[in-house]
N, CA, C and O atoms as a Tripos MOL2 file, in Angstrom:
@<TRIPOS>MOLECULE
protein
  292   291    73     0     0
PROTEIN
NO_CHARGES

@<TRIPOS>ATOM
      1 N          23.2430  -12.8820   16.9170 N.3       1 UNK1
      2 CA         22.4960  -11.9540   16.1080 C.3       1 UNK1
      3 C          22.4810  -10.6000   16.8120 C.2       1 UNK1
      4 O          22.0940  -10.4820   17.9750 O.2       1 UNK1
      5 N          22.9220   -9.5680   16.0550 N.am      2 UNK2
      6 CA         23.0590   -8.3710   16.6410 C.3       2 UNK2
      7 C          21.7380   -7.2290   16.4560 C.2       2 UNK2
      8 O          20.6150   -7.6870   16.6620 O.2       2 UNK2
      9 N          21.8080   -6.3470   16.2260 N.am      3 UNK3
     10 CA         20.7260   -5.0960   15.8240 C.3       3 UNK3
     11 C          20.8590   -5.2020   14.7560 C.2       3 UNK3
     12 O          19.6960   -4.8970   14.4930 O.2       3 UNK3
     13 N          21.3420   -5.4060   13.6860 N.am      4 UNK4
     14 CA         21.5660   -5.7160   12.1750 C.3       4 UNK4
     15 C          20.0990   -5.8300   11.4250 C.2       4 UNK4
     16 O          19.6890   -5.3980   10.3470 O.2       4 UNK4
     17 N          19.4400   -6.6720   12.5710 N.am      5 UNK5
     18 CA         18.1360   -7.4950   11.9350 C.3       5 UNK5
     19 C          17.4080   -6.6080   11.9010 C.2       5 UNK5
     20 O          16.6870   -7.0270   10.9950 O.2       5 UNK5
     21 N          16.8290   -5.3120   12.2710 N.am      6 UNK6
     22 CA         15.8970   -4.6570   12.4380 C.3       6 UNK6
     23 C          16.4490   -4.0250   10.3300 C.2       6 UNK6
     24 O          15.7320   -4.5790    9.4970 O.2       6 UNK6
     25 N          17.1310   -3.4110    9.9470 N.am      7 UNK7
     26 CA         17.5590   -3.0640    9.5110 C.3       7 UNK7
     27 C          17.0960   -3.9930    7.8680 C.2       7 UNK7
     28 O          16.9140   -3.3970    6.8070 O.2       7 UNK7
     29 N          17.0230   -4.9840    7.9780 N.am      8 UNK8
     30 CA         16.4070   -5.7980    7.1870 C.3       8 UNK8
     31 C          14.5970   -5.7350    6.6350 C.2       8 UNK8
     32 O          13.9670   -6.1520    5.6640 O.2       8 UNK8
     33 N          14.2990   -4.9900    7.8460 N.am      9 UNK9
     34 CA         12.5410   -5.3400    7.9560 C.3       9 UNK9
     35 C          12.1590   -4.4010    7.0370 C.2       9 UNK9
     36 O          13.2470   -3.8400    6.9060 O.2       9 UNK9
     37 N          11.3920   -3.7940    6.2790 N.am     10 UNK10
     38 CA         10.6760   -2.8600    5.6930 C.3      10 UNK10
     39 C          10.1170   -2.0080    6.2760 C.2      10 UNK10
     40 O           9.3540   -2.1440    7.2320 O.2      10 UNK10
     41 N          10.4980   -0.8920    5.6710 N.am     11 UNK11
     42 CA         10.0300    0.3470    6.3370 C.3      11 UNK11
     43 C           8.1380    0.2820    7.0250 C.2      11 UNK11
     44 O           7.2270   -0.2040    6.3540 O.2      11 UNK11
     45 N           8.0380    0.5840    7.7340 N.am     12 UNK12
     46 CA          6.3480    0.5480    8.8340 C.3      12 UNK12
     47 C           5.4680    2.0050    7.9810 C.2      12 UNK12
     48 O           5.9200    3.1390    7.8200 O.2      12 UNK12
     49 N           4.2490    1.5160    7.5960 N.am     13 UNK13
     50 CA          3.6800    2.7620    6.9890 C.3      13 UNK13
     51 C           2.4030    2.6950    7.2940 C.2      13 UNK13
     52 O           1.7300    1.6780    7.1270 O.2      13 UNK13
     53 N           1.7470    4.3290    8.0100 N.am     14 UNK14
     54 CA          0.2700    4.3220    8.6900 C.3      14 UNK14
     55 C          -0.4970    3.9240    7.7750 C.2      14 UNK14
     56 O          -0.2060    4.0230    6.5830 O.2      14 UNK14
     57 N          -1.3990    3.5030    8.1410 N.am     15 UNK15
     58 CA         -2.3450    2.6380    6.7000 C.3      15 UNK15
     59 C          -2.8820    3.7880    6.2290 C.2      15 UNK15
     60 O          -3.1060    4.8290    6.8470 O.2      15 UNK15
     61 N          -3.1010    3.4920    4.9300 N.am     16 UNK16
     62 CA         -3.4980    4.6270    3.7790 C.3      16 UNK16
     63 C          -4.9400    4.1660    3.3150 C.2      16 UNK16
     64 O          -5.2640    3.0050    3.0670 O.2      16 UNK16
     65 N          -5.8550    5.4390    3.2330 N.am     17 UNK17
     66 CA         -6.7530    4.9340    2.8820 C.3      17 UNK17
     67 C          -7.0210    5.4570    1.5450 C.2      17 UNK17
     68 O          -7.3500    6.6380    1.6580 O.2      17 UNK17
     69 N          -7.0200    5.0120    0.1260 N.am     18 UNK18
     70 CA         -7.6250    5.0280   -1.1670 C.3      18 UNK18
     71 C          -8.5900    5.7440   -1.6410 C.2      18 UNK18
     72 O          -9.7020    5.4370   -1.2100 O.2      18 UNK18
     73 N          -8.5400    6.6500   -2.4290 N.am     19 UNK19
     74 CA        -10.3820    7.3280   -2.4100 C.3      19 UNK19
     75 C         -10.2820    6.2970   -3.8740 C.2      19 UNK19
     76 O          -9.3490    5.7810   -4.4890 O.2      19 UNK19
     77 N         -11.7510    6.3270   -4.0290 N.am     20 UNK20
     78 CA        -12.0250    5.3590   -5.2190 C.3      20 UNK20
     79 C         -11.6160    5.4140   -6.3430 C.2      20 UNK20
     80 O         -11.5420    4.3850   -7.0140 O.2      20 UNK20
     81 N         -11.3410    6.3200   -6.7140 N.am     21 UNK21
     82 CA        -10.7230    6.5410   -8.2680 C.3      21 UNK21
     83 C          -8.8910    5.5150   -8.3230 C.2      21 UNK21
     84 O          -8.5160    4.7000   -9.1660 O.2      21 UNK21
     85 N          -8.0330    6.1150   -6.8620 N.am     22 UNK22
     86 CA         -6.6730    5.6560   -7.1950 C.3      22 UNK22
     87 C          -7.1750    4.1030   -6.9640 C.2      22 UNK22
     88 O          -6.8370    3.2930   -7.8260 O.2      22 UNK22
     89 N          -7.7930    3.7430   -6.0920 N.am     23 UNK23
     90 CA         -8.6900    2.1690   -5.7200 C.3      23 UNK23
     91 C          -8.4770    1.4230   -6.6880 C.2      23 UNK23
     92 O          -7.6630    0.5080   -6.8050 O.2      23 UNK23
     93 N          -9.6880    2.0750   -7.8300 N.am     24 UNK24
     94 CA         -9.8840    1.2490   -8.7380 C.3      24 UNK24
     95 C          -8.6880    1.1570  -10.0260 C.2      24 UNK24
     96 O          -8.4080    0.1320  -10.6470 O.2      24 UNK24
     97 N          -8.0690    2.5530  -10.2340 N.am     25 UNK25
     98 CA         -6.8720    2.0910  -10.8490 C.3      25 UNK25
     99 C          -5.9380    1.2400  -10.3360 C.2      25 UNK25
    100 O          -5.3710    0.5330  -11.1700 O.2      25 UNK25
    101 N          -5.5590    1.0870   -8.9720 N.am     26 UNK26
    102 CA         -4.2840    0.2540   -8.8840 C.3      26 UNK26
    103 C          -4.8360   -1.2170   -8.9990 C.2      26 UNK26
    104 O          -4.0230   -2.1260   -9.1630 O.2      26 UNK26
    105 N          -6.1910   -1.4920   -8.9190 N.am     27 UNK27
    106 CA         -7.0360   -2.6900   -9.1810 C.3      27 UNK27
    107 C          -7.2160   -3.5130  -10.5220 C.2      27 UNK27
    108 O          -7.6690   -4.6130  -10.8380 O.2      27 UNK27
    109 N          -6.4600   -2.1000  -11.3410 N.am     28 UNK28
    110 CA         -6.6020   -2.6590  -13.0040 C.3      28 UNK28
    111 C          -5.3220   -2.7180  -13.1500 C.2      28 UNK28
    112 O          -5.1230   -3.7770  -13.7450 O.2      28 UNK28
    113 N          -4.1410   -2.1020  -12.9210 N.am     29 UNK29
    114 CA         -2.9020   -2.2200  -12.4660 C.3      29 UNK29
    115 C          -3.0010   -3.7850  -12.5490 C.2      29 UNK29
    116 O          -3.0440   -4.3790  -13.6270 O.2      29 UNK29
    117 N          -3.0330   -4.3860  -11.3580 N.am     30 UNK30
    118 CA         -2.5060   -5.3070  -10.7700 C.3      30 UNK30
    119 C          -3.3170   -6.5510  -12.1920 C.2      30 UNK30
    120 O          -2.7190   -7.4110  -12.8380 O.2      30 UNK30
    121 N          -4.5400   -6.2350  -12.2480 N.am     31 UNK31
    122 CA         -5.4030   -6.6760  -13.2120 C.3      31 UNK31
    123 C          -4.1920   -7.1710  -14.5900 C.2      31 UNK31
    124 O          -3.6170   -8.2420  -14.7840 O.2      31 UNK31
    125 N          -4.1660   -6.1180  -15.2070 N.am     32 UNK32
    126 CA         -2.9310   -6.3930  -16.2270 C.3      32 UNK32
    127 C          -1.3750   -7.0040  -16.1970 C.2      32 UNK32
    128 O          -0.6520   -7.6470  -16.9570 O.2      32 UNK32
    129 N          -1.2890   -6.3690  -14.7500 N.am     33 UNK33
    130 CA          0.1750   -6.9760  -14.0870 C.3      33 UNK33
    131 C          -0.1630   -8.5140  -14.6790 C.2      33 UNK33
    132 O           0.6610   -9.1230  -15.3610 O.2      33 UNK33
    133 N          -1.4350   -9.0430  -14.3440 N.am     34 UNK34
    134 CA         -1.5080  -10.5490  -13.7750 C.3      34 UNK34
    135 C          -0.9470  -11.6340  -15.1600 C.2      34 UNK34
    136 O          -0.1440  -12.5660  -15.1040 O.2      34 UNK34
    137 N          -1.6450  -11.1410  -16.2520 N.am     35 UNK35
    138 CA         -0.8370  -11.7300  -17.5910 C.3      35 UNK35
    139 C           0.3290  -11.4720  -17.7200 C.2      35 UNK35
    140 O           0.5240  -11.6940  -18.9150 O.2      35 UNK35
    141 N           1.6450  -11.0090  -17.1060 N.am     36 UNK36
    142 CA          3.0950  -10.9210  -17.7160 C.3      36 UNK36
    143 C           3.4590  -12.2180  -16.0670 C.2      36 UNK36
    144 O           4.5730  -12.0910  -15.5600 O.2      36 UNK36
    145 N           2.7670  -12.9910  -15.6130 N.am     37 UNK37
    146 CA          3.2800  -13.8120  -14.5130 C.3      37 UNK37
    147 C           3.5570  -13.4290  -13.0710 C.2      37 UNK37
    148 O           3.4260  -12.2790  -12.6530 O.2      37 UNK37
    149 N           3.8880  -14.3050  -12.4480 N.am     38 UNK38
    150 CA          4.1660  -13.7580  -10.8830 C.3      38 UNK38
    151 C           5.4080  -13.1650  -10.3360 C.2      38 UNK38
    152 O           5.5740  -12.4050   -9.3820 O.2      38 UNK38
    153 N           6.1780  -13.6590  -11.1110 N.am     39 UNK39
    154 CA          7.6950  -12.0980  -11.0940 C.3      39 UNK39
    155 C           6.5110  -10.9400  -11.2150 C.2      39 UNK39
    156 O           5.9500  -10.5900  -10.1770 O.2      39 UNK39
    157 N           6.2830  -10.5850  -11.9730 N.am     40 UNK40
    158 CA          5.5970   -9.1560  -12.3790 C.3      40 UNK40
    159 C           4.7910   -8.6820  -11.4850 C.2      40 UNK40
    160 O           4.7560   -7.4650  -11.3040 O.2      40 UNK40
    161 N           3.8070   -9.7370  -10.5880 N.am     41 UNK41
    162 CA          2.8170   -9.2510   -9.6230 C.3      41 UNK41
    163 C           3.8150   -9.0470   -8.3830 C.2      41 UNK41
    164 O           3.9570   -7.9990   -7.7530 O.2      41 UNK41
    165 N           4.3760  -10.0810   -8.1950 N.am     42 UNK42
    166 CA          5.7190   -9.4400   -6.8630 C.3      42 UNK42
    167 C           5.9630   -8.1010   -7.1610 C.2      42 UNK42
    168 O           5.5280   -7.1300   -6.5420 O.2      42 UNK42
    169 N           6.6270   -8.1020   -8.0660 N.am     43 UNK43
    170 CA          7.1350   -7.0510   -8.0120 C.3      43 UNK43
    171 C           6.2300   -5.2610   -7.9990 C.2      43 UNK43
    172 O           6.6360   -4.2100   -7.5030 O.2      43 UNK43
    173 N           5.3670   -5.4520   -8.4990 N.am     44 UNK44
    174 CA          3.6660   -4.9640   -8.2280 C.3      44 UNK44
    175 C           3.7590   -4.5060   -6.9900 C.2      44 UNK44
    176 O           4.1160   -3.3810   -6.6390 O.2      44 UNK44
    177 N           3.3470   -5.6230   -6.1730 N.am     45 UNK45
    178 CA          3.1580   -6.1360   -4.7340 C.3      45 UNK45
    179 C           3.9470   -5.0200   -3.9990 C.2      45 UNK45
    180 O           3.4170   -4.1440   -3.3150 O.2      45 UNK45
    181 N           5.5280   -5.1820   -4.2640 N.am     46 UNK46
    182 CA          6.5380   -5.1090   -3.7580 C.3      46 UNK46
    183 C           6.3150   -3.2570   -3.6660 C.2      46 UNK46
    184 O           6.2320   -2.7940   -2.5290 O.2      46 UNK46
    185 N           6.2500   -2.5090   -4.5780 N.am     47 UNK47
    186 CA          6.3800   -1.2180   -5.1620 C.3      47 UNK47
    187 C           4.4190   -0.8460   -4.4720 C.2      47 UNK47
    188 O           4.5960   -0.2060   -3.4350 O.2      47 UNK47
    189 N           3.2560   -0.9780   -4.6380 N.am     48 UNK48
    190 CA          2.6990   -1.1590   -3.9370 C.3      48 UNK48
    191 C           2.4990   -0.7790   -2.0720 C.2      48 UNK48
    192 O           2.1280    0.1750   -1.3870 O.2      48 UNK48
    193 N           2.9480   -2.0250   -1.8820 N.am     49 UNK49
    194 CA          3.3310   -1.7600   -0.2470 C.3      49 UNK49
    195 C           4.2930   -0.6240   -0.1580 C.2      49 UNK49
    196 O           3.8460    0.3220    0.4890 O.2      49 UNK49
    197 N           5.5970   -0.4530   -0.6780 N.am     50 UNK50
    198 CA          6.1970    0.4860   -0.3810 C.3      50 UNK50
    199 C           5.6590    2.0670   -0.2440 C.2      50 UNK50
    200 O           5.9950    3.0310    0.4430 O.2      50 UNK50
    201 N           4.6000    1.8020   -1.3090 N.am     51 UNK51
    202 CA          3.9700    3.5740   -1.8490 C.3      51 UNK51
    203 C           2.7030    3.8180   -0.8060 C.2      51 UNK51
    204 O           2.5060    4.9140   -0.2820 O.2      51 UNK51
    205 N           1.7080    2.4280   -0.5250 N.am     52 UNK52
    206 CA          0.8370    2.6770    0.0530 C.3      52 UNK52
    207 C           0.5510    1.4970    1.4510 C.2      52 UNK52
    208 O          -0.5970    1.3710    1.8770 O.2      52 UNK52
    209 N           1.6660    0.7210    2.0460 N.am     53 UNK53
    210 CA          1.1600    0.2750    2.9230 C.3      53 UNK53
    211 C           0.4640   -1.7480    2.7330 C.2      53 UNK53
    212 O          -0.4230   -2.2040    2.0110 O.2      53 UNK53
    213 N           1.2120   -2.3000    3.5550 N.am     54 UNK54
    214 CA          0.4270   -3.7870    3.0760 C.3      54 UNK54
    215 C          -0.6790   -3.7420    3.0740 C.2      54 UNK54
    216 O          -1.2120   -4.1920    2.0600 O.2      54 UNK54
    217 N          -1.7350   -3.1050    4.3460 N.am     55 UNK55
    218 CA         -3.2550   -3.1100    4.3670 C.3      55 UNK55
    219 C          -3.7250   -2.5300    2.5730 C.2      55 UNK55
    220 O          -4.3470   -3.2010    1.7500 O.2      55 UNK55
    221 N          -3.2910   -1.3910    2.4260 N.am     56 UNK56
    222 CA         -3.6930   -1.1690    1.1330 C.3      56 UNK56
    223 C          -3.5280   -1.6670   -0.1700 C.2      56 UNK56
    224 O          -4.1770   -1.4290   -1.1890 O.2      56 UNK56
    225 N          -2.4560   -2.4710    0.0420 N.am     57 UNK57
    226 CA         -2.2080   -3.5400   -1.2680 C.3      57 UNK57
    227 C          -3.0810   -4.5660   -1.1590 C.2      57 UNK57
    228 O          -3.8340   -5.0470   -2.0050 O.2      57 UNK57
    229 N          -2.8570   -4.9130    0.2320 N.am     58 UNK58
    230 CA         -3.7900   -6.4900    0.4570 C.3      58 UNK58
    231 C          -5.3010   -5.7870   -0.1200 C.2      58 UNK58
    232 O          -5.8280   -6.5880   -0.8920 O.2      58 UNK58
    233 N          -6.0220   -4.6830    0.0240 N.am     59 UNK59
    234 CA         -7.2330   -5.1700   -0.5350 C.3      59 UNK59
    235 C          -7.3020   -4.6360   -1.8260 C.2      59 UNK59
    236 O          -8.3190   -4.8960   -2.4700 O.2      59 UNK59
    237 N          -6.2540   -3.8010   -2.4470 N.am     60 UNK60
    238 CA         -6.0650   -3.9720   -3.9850 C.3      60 UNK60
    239 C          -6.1310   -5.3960   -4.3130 C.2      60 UNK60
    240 O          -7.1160   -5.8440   -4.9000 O.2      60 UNK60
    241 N          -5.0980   -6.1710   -3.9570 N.am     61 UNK61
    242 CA         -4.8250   -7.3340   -4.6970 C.3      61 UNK61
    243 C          -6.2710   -8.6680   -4.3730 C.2      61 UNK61
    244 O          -6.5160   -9.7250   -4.9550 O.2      61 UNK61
    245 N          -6.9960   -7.9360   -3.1390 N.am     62 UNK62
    246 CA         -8.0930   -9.1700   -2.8400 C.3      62 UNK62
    247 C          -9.1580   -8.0920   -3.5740 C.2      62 UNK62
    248 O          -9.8640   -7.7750   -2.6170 O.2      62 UNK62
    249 N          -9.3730   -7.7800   -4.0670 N.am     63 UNK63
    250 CA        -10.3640   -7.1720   -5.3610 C.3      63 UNK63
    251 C          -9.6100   -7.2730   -6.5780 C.2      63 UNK63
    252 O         -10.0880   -6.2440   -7.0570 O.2      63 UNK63
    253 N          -9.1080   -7.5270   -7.1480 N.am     64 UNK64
    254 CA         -8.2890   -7.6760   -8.4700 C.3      64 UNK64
    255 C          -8.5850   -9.3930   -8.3250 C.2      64 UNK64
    256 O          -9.1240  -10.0040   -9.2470 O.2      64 UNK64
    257 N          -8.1780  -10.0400   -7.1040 N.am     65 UNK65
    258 CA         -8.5490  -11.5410   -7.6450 C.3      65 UNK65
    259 C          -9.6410  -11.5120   -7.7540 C.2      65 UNK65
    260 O          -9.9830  -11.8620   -8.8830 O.2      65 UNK65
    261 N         -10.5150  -11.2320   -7.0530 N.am     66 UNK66
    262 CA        -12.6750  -11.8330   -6.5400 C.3      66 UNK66
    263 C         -12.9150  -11.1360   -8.3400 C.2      66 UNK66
    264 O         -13.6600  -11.8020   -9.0600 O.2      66 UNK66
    265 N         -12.4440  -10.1930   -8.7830 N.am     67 UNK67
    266 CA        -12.6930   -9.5760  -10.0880 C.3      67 UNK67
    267 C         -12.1320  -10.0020  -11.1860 C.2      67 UNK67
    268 O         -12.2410   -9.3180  -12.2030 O.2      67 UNK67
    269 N         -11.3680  -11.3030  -11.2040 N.am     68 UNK68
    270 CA        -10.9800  -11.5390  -12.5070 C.3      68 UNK68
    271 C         -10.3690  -13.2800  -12.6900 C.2      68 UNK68
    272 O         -10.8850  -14.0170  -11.8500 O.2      68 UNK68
    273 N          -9.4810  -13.9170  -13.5430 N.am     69 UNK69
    274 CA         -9.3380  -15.1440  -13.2990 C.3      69 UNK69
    275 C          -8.1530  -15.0960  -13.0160 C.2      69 UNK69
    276 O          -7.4490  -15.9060  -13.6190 O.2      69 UNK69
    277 N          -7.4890  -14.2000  -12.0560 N.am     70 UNK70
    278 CA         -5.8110  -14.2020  -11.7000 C.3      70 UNK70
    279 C          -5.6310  -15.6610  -10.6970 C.2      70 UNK70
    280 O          -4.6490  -16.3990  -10.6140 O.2      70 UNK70
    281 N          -6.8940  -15.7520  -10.0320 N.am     71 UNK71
    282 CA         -6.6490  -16.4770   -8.5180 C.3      71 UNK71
    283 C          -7.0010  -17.9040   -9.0300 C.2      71 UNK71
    284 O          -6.7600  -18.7920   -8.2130 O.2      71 UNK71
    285 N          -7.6000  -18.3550  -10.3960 N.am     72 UNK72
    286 CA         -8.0350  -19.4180  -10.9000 C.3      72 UNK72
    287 C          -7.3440  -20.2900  -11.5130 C.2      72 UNK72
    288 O          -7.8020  -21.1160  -12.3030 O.2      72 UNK72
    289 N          -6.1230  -20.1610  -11.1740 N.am     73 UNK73
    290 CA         -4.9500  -20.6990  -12.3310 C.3      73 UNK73
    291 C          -4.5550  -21.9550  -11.2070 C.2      73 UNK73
    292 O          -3.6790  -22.7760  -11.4820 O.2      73 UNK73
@<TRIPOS>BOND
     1     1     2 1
     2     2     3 1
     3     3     4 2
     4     3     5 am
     5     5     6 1
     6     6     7 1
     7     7     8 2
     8     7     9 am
     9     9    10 1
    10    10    11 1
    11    11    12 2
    12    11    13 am
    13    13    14 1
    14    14    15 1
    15    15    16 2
    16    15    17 am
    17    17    18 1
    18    18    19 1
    19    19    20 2
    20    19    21 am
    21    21    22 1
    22    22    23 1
    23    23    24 2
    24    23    25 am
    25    25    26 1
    26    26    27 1
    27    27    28 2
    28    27    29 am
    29    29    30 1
    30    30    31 1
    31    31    32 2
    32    31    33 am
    33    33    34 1
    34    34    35 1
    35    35    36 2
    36    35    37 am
    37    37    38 1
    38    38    39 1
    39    39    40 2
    40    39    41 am
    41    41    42 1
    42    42    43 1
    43    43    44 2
    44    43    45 am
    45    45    46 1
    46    46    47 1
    47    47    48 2
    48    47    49 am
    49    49    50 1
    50    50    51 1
    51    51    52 2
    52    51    53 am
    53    53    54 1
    54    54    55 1
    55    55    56 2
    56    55    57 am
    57    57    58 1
    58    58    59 1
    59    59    60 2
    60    59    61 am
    61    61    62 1
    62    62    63 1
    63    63    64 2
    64    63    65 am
    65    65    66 1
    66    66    67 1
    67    67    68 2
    68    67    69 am
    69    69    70 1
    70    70    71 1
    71    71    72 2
    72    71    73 am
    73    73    74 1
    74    74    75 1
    75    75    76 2
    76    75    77 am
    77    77    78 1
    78    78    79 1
    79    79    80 2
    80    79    81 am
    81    81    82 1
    82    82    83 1
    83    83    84 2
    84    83    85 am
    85    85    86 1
    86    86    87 1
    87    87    88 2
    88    87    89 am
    89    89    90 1
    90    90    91 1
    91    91    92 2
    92    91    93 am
    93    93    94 1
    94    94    95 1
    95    95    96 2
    96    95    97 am
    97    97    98 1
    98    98    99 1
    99    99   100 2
   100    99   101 am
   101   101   102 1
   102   102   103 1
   103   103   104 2
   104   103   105 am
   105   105   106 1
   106   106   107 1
   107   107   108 2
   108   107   109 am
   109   109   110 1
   110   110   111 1
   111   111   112 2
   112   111   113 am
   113   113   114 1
   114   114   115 1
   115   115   116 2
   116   115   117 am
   117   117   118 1
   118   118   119 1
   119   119   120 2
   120   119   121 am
   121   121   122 1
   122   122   123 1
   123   123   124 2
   124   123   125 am
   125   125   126 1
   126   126   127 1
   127   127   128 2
   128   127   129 am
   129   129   130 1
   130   130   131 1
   131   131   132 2
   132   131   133 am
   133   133   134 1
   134   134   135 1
   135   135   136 2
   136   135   137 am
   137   137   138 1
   138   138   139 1
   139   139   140 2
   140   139   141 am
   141   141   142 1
   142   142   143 1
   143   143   144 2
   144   143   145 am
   145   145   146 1
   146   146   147 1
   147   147   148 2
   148   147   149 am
   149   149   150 1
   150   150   151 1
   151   151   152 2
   152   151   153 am
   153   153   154 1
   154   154   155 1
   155   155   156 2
   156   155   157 am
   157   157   158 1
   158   158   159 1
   159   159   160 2
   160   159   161 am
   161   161   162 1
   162   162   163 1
   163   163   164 2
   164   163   165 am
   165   165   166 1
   166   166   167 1
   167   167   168 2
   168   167   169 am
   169   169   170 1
   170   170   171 1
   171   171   172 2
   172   171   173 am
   173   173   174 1
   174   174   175 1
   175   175   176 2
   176   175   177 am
   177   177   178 1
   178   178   179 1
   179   179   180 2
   180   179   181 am
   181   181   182 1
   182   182   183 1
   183   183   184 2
   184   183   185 am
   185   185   186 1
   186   186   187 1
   187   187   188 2
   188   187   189 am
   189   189   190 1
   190   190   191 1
   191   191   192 2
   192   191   193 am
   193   193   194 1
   194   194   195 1
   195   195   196 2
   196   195   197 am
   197   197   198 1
   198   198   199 1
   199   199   200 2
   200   199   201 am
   201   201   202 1
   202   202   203 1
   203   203   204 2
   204   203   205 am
   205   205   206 1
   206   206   207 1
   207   207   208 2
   208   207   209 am
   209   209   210 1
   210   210   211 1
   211   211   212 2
   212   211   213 am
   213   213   214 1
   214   214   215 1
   215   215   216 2
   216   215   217 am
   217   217   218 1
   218   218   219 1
   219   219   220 2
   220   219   221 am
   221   221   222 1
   222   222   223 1
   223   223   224 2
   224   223   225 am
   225   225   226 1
   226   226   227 1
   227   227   228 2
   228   227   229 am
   229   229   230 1
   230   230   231 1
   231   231   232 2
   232   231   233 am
   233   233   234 1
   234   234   235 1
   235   235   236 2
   236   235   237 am
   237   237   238 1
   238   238   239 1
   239   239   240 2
   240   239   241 am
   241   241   242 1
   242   242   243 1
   243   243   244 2
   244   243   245 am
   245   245   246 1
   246   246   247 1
   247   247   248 2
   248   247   249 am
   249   249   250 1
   250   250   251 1
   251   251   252 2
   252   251   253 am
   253   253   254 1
   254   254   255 1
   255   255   256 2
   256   255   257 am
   257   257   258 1
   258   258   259 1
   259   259   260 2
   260   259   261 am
   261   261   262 1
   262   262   263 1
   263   263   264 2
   264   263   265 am
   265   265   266 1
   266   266   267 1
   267   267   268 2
   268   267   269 am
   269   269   270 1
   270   270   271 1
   271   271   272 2
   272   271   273 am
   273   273   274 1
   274   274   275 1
   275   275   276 2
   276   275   277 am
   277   277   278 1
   278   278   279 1
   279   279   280 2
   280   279   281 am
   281   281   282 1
   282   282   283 1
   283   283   284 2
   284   283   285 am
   285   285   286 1
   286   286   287 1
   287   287   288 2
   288   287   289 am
   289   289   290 1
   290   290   291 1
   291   291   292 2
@<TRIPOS>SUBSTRUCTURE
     1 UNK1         2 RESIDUE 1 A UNK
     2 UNK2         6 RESIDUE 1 A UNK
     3 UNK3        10 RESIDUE 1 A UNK
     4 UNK4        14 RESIDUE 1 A UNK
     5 UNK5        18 RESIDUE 1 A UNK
     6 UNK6        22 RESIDUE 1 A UNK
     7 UNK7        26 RESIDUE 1 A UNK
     8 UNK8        30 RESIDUE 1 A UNK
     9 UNK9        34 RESIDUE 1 A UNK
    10 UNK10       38 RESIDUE 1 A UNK
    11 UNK11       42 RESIDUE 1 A UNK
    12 UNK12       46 RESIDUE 1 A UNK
    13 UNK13       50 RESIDUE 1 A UNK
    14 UNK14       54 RESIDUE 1 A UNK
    15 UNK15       58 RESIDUE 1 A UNK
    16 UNK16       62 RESIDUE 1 A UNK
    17 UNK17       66 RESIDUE 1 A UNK
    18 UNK18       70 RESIDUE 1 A UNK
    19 UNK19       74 RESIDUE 1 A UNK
    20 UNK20       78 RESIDUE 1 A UNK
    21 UNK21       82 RESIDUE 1 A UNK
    22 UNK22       86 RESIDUE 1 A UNK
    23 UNK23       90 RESIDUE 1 A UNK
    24 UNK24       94 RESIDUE 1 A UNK
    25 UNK25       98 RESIDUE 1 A UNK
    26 UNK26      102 RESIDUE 1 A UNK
    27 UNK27      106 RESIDUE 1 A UNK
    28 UNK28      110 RESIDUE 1 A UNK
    29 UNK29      114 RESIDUE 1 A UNK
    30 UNK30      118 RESIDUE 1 A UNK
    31 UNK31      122 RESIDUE 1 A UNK
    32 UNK32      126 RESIDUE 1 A UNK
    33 UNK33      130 RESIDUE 1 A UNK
    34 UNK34      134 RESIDUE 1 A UNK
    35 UNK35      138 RESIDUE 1 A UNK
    36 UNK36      142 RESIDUE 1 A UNK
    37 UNK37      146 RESIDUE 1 A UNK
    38 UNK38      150 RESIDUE 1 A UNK
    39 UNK39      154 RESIDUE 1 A UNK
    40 UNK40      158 RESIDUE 1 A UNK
    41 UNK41      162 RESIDUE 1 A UNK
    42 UNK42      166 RESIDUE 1 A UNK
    43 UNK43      170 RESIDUE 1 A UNK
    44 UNK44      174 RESIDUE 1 A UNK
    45 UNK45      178 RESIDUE 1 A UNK
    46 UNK46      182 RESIDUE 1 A UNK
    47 UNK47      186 RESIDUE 1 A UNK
    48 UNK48      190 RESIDUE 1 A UNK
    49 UNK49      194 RESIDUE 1 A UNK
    50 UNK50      198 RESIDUE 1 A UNK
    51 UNK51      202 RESIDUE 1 A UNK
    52 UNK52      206 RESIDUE 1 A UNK
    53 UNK53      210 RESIDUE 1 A UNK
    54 UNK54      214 RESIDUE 1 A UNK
    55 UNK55      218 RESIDUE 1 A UNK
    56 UNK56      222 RESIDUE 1 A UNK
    57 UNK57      226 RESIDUE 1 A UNK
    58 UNK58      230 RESIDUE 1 A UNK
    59 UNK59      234 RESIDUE 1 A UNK
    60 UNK60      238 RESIDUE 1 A UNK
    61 UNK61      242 RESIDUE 1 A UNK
    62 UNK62      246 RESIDUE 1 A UNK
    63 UNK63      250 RESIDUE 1 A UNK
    64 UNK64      254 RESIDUE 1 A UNK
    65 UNK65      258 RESIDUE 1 A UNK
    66 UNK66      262 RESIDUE 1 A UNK
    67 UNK67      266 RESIDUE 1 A UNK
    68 UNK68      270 RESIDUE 1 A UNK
    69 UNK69      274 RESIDUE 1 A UNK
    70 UNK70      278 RESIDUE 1 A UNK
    71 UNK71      282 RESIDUE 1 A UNK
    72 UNK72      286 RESIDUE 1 A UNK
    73 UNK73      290 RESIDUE 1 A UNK
């Protein structure tokens, strides 16, 4: 295995912090995402992290579940 592998990883992004308004939209985002299935939330997910960072998706997406019946299925 050469240096190749780094090259694979996803870009590293300083954590972003949300003021409440974009918060709660990407929270209804993901909200609606949740009825077209889990292709659709990946891909969410995916576009998400890229724009704002895993920390900031992860607590989009852990307020979108505690707020609705996405996580109940």
């Amino acid at each position: 295995m050469g240096d190749d592998q780094g090259a694979a990883l996803p870009q590293q992004h300083d954590p972003v912090t949300l003021d409440d308004a974009e918060h709660a939209r990407l929270v209804a985002v993901v909200t609606a995402a949740s009825v077209h299935g889990p292709v659709a939330l990946r891909r969410l997910w995916d576009d998400v992290v890229a724009s704002y960072g895993a920390e900031a998706a992860s607590r989009v997406w852990q307020e979108a579940l505690a707020s609705s019946d996405i996580g109940q299925t």
